[in-house]
MARMI-562098 format. One record per atom (N, C-alpha, C, O): atom name; x, y, z; residue number from 1. Coordinates in pm, whole numbers. Each point is the difference from the previous one (the first is absolute). Example, Ala and Ser with C-alpha at 12.3 -4.5 7.8 and 13.67 -1.06 7.14 Angstrom:
% residues 2
  atom       X       Y       Z  seq
     N    1319    -569     780    1
    CA     -89     119       0    1
     C      90     120       0    1
     O     104      -2      66    1
     N    -139     107    -138    2
    CA      82     119       6    2
     C     -77     109      73    2
     O      51     111      17    2
This chain:
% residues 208
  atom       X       Y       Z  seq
     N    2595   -2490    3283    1
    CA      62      20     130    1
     C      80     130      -2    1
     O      71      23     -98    1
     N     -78      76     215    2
    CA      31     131     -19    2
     C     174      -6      56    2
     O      34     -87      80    2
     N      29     152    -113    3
    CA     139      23      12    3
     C      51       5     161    3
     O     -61      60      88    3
     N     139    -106     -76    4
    CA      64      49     186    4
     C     117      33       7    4
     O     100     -59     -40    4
     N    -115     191     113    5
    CA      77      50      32    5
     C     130     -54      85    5
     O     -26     -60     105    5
     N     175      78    -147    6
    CA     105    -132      42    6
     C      95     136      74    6
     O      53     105     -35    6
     N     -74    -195     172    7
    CA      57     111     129    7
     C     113    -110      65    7
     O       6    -119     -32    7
     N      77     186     126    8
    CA      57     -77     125    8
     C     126     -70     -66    8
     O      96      57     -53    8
     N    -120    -207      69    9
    CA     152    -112     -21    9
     C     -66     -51    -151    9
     O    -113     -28     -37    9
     N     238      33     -24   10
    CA     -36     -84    -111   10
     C      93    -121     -47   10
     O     112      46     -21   10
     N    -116    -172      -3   11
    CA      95     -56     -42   11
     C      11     -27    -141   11
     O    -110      -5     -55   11
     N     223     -17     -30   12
    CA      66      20    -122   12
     C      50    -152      -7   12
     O      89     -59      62   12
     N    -202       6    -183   13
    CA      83    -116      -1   13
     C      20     -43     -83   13
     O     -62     -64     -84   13
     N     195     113     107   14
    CA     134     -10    -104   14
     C     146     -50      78   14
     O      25      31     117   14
     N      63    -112    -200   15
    CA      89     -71      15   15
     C     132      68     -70   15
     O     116       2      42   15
     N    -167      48    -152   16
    CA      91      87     -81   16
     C      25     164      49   16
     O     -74      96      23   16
     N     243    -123     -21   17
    CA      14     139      99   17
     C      -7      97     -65   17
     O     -36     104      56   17
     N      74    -104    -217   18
    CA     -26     109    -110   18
     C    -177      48       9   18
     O     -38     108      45   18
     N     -41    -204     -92   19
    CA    -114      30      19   19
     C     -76      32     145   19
     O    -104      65       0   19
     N     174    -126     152   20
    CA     -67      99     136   20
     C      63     113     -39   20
     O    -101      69     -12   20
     N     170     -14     -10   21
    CA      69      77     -17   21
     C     -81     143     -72   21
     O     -15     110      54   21
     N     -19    -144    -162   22
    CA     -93      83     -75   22
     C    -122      62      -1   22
     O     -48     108     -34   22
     N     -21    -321     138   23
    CA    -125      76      64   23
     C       5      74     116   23
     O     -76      97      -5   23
     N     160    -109     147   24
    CA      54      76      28   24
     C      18     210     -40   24
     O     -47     110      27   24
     N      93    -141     -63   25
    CA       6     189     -74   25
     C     -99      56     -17   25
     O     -13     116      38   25
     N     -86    -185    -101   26
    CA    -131       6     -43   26
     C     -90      52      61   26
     O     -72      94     -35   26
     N      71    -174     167   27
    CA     -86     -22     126   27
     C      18      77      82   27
     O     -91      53      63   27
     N     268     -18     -40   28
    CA      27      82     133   28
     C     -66     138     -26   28
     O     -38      52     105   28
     N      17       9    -198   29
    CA     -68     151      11   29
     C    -132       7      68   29
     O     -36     110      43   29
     N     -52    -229     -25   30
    CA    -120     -39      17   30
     C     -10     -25     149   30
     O     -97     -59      49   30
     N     191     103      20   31
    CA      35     -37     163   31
     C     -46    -177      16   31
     O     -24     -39     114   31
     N      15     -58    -226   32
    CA     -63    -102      69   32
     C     113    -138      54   32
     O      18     -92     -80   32
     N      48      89     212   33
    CA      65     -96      25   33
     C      15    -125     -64   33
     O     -99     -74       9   33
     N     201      28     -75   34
    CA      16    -149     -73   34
     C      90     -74     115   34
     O      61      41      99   34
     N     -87    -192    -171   35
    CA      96     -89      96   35
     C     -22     -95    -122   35
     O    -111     -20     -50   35
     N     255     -48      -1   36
    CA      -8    -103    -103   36
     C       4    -126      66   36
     O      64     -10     105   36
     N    -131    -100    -158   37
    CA      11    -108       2   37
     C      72    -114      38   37
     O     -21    -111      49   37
     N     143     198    -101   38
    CA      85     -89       6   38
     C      80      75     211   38
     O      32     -70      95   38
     N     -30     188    -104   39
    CA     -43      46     162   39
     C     -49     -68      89   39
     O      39      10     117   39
     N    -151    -108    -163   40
    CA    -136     -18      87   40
     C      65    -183       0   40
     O     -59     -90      60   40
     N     155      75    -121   41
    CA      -4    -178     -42   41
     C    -115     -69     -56   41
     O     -51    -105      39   41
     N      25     164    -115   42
    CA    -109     -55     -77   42
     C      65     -52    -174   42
     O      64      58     -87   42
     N    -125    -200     102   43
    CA      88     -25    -144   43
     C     -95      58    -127   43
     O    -106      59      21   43
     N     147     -79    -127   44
    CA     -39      42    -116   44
     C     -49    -105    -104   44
     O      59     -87     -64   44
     N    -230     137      70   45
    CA     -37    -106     -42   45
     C      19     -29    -142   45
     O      22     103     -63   45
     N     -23    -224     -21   46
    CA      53     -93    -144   46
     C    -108     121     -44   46
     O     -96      26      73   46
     N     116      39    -189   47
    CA    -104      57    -144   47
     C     -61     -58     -31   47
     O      42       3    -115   47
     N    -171    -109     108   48
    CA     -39     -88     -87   48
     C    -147     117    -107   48
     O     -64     -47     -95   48
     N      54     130     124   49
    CA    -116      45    -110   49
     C      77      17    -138   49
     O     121       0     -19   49
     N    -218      13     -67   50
    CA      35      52    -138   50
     C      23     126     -34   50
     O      54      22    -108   50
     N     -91      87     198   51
    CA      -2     130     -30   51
     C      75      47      72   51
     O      50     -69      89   51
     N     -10     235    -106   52
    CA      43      69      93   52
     C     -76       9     126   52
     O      29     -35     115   52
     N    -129      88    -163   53
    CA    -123      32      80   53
     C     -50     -95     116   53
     O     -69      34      96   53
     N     127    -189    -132   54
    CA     -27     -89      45   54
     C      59      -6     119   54
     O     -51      19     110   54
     N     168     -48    -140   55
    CA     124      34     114   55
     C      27      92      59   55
     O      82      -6      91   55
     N    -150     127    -129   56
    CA      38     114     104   56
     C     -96     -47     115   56
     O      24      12     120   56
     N    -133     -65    -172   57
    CA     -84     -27     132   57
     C       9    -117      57   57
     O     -58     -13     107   57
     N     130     -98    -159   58
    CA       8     -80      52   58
     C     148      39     139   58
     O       4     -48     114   58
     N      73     122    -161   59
    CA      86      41     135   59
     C     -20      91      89   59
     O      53     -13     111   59
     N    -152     148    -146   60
    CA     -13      36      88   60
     C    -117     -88      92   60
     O      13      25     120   60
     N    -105    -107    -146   61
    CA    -144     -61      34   61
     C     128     -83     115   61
     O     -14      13     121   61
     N      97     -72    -162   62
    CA      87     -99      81   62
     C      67      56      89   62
     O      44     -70      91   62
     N     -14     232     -92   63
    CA      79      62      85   63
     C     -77      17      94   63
     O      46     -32     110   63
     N    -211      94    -114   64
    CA     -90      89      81   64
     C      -2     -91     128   64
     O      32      23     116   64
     N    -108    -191    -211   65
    CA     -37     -71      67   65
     C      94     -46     149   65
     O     -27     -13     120   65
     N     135       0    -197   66
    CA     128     -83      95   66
     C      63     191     128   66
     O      65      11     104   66
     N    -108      52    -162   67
    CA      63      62      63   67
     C     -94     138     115   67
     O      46      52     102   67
     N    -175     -30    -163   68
    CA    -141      34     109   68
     C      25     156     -53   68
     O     -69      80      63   68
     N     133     -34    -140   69
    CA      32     133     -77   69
     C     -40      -5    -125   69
     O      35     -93     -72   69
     N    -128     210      21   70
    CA      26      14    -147   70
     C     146       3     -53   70
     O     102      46      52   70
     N    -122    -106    -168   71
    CA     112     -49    -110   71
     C     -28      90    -128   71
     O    -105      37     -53   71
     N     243     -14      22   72
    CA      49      46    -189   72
     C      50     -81      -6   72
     O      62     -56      90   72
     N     -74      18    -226   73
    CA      75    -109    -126   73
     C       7      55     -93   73
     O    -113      44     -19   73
     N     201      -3     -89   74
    CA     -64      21    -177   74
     C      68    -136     -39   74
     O      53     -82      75   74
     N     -66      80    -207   75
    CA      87    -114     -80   75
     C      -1      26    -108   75
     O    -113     -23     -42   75
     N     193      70     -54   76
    CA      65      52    -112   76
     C     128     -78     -77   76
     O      87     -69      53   76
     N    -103      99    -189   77
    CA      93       8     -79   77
     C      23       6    -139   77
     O     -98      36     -65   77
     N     192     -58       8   78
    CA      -5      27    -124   78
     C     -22    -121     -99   78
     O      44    -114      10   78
     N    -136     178    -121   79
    CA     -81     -41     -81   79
     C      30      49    -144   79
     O     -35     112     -35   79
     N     110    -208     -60   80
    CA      50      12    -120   80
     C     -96     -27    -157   80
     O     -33    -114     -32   80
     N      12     189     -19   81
    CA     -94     -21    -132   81
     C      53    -110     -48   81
     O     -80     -93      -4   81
     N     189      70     -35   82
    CA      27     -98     -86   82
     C      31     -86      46   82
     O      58     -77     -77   82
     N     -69      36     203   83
    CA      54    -112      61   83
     C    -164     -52      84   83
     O     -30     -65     100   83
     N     -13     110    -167   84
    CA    -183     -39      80   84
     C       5      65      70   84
     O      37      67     -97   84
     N     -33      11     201   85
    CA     -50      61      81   85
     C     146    -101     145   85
     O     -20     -15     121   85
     N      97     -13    -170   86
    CA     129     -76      95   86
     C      39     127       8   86
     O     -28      95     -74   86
     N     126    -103     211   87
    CA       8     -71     115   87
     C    -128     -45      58   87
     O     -41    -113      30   87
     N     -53     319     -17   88
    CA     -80     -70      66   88
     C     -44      -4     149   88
     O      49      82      77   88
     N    -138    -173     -32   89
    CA      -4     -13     141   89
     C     117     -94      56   89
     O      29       0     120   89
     N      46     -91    -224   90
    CA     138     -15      -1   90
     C     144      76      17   90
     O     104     -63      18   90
     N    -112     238     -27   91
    CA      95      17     -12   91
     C     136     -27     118   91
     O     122     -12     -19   91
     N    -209       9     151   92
    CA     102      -3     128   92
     C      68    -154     -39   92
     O     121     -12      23   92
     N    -184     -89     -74   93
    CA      34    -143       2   93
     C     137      -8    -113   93
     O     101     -71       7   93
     N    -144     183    -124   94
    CA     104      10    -103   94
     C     177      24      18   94
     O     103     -24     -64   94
     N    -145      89     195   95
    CA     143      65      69   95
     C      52    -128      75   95
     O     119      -7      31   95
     N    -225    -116       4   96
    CA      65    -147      61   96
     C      29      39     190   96
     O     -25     109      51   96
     N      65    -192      -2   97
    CA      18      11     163   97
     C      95     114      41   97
     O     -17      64     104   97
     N     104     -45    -181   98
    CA      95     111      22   98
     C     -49     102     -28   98
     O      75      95      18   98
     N    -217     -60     -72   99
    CA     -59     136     -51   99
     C     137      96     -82   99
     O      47     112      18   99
     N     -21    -210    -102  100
    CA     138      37    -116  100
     C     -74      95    -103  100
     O      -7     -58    -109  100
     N     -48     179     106  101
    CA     -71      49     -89  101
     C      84      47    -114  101
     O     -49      -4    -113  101
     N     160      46     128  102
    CA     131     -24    -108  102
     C     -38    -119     -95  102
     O     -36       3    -117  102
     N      53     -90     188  103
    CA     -76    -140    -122  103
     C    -135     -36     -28  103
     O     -28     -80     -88  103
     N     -44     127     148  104
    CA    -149      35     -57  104
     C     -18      95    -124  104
     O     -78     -25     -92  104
     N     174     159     100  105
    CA     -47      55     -76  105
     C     113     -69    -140  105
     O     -60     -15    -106  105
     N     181     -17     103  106
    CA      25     -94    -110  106
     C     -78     -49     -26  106
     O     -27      12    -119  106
     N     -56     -91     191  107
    CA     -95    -151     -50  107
     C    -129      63     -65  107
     O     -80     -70     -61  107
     N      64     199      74  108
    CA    -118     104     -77  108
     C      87     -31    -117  108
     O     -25     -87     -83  108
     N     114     154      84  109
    CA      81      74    -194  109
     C      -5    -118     -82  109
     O     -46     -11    -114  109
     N     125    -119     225  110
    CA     -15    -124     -61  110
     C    -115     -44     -80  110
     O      -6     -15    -122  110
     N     -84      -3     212  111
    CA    -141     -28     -74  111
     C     -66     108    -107  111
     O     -99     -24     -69  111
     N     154     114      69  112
    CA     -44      84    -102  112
     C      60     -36    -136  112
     O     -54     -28    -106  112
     N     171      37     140  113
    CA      94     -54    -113  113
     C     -52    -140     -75  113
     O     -52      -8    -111  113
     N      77     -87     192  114
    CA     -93    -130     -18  114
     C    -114     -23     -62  114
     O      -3    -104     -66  114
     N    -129     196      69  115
    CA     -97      19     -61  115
     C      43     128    -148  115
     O     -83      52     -75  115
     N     167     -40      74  116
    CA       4     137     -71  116
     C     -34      87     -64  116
     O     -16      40    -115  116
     N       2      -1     285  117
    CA     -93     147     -12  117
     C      50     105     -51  117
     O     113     -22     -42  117
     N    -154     149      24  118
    CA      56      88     -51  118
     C     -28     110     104  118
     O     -79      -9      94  118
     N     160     121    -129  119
    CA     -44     153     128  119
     C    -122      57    -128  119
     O     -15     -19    -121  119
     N     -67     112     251  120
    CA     108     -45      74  120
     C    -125     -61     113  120
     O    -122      20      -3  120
     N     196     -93      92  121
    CA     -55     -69     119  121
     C    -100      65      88  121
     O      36      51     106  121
     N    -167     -51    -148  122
    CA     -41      35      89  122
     C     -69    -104     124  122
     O     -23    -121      -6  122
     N       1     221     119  123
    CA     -15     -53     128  123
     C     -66      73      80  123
     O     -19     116     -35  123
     N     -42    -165     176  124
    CA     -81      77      94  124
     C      60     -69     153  124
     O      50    -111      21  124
     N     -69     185      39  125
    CA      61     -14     168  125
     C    -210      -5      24  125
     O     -85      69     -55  125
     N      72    -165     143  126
    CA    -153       6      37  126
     C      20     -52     171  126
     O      90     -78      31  126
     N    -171     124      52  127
    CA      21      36     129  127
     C    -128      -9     107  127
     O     -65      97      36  127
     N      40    -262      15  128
    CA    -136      14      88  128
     C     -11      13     121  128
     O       8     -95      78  128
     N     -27     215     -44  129
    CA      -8      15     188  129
     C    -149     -58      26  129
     O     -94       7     -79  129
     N      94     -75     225  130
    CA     -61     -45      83  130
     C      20      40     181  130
     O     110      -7      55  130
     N    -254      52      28  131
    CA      -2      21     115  131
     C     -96    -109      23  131
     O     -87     -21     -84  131
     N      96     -49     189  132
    CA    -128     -51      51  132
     C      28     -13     143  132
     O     113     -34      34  132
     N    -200      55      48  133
    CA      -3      37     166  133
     C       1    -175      55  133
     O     -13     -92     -81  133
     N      31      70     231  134
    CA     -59     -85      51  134
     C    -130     -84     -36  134
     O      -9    -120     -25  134
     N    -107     234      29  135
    CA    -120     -35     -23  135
     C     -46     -43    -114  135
     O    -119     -30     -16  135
     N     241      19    -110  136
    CA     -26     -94    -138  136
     C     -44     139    -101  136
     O     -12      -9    -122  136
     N     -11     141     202  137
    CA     -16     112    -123  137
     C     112      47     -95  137
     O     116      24      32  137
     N    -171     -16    -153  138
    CA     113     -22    -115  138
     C     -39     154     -51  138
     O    -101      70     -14  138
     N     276     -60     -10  139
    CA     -50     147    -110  139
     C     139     -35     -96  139
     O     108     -38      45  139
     N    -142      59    -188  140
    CA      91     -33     -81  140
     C      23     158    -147  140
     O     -88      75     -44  140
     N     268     -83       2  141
    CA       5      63    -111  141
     C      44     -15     -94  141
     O      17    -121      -8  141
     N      27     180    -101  142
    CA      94     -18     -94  142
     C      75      76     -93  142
     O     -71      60     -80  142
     N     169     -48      69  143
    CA      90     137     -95  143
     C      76     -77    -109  143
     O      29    -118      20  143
     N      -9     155     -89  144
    CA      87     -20    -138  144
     C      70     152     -77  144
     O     -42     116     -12  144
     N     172    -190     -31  145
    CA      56      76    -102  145
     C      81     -87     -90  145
     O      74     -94      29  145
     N    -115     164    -188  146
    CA      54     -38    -106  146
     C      69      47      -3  146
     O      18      96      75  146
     N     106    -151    -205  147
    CA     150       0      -8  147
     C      51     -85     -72  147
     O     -75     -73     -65  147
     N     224      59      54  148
    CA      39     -60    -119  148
     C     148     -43      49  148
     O      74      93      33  148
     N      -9    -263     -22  149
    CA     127      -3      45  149
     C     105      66     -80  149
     O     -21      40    -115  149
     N     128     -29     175  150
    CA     104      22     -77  150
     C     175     -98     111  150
     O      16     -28     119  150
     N      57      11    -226  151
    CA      91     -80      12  151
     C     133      67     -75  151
     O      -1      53    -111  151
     N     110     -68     195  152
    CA      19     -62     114  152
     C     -78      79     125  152
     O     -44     109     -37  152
     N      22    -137     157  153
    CA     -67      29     150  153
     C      46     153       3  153
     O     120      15     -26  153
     N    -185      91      50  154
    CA      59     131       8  154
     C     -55      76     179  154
     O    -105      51      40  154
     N     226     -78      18  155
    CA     -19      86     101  155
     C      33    -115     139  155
     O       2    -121     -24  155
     N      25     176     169  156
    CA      15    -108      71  156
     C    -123       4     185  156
     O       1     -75      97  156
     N    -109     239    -139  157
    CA     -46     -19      45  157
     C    -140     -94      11  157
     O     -25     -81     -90  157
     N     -91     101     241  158
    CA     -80     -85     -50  158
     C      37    -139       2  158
     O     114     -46       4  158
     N    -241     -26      -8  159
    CA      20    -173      13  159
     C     -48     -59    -132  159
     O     -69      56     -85  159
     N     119    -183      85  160
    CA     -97    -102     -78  160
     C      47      28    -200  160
     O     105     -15     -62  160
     N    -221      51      29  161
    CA      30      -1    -142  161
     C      20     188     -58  161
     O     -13      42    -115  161
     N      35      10     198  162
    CA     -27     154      24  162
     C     114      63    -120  162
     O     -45      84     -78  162
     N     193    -125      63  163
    CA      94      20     -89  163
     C     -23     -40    -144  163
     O      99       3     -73  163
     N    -235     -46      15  164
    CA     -17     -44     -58  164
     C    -130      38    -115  164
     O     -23     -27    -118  164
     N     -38      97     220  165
    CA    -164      66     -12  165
     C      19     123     -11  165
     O      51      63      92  165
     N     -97      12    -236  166
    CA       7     138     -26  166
     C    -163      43     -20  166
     O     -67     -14    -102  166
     N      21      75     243  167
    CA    -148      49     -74  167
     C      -4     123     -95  167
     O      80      91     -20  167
     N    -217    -126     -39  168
    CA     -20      74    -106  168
     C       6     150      16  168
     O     -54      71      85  168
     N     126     -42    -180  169
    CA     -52     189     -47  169
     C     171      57     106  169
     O      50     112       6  169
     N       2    -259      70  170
    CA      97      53      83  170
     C     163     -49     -52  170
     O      10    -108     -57  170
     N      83     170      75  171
    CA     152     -23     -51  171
     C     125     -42      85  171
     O     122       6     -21  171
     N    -217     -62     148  172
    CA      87     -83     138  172
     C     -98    -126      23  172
     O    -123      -1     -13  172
     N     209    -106      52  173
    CA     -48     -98      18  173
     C     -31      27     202  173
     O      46      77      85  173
     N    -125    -163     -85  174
    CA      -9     -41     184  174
     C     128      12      75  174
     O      27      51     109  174
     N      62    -128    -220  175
    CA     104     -43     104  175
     C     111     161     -14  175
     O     117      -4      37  175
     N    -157      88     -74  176
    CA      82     116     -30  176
     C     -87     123     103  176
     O      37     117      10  176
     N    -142    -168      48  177
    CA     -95      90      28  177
     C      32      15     188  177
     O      18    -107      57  177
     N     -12     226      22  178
    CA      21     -24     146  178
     C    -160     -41      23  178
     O     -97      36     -65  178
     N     103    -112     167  179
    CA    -139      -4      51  179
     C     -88     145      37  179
     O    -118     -15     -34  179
     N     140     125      83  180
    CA     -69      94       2  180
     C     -46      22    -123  180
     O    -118      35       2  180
     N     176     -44    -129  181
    CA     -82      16    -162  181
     C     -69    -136     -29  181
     O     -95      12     -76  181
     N     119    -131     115  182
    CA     -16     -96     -48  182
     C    -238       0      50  182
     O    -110       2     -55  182
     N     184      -6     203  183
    CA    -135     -29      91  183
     C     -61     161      21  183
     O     -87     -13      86  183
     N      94     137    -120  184
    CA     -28     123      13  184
     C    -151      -6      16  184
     O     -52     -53     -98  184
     N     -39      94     198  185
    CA    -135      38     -13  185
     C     -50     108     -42  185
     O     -16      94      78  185
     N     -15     -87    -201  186
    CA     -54     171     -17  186
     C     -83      54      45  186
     O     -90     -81      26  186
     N      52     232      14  187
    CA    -111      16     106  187
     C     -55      90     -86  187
     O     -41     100      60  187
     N      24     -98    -180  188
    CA     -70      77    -105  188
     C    -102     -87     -81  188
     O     -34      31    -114  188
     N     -11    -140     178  189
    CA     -19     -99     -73  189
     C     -13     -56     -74  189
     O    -109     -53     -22  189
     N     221      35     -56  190
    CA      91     -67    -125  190
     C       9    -112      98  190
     O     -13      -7     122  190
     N      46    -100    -239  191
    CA      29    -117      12  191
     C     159     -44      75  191
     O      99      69     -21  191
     N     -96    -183     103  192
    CA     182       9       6  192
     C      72     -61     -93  192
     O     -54     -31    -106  192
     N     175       6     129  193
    CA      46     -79    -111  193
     C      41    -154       0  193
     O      18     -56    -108  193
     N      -4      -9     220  194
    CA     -13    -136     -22  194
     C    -109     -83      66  194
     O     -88      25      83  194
     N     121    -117    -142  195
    CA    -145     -89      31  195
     C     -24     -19     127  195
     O    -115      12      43  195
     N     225     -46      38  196
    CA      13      17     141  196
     C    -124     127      62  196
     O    -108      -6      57  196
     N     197     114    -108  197
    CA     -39      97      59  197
     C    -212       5     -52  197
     O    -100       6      71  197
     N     112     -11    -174  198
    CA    -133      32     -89  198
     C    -122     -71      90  198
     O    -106      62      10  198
     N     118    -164      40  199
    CA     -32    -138      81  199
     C     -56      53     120  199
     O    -113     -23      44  199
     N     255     137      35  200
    CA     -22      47     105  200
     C     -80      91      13  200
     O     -73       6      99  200
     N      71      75    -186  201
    CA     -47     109       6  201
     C    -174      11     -37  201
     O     -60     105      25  201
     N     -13    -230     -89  202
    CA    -101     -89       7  202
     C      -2      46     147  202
     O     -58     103      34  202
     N     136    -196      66  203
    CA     -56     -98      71  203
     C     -19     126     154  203
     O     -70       0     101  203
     N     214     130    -180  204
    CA      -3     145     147  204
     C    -122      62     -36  204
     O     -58      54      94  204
     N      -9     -45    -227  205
    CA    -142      41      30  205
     C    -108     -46      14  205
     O    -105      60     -20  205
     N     119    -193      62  206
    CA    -138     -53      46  206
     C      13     -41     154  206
     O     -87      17      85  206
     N     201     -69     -67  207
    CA      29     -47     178  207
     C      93     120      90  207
     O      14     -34     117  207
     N      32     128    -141  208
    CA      84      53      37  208
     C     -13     224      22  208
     O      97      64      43  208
């Protein structure tokens, strides 16, 4: 099935204001109008797949439908070597109802400690965007970056486990990083630097 081109209204469905937020930035250079979900009163449907990949399409597929607009979803997070591959497609659940990611990322060091692991820690941020239209057409991507935690949390920008995640070959964590370096598109075409972005930039040269 050949690629389509993604024009006009788009909805973002996302609940998390850190993450509209990001896709957002992303998008606006692309002139393509967003409206989130949570905008539209549309609830947010339970995660039940196993994958990232799973769930990105299972929310945007739930957004398109309920709402007669193509839909974005990604679904991401962080994924620890020594802890199996935890958080996981778990990580938003790790942070609990309060999305306390302060105590999520304790409950990382914790469990590291617990198993005792050694550094140093490595880890990957992994990131699945999903579009699918009204008409049930699906276009899907995926970005990753490796990296390695470090503790205590360094930095207070950024969401989620970001103070925590140092990618490779680099000497700032996420959470130390402004979003213009964090999400940067290079137009030399080099790679970007987070998974977020890596994901997108998939998804601006095939639909966009």
């Amino acid at each position: 099935m050949s690629s389509r081109k993604l024009e006009g209204r788009l909805v973002v469905a996302s609940h998390n204001p850190g993450k509209l937020w990001e896709l957002r930035q992303l998008l606006s250079p692309h002139g393509v109008e967003t409206v989130s979900v949570g905008e539209l009163g549309l609830p947010e449907p339970e995660e039940t797949e196993p994958t990232f990949a799973g769930n990105a399409l299972l929310k945007a597929r739930t957004a398109a439908f309920a709402s007669g607009l193509p839909a974005f979803a990604d679904d991401s997070g962080l994924c620890v070597e020594a802890l199996d591959g935890a958080p996981g497609i778990y990580s938003a659940r790790w942070a609990g109802p309060e999305r306390d990611f302060g105590e999520a990322m304790a409950r990382v060091e914790r469990e590291l400690k617990e198993r005792g692991a050694t550094q140093p820690f490595r880890a990957h941020f992994l990131c699945a965007l999903a579009v699918v239209w009204p008409d049930g057409h699906v276009e899907e991507f995926e970005g990753r970056i490796d990296g390695v935690l470090v503790f205590p949390p360094r930095g207070t920008k950024g969401f989620g486990y970001d103070p925590i995640f140092l990618p490779e070959g680099l000497d700032k964590t996420f959470g130390e990083m402004m979003s213009a370096e964090k999400h940067a598109m290079p137009h030399d075409g080099s790679r970007a630097l987070s998974h977020r972005a890596r994901a997108f930039q998939a998804l601006a040269a095939s639909l966009l």
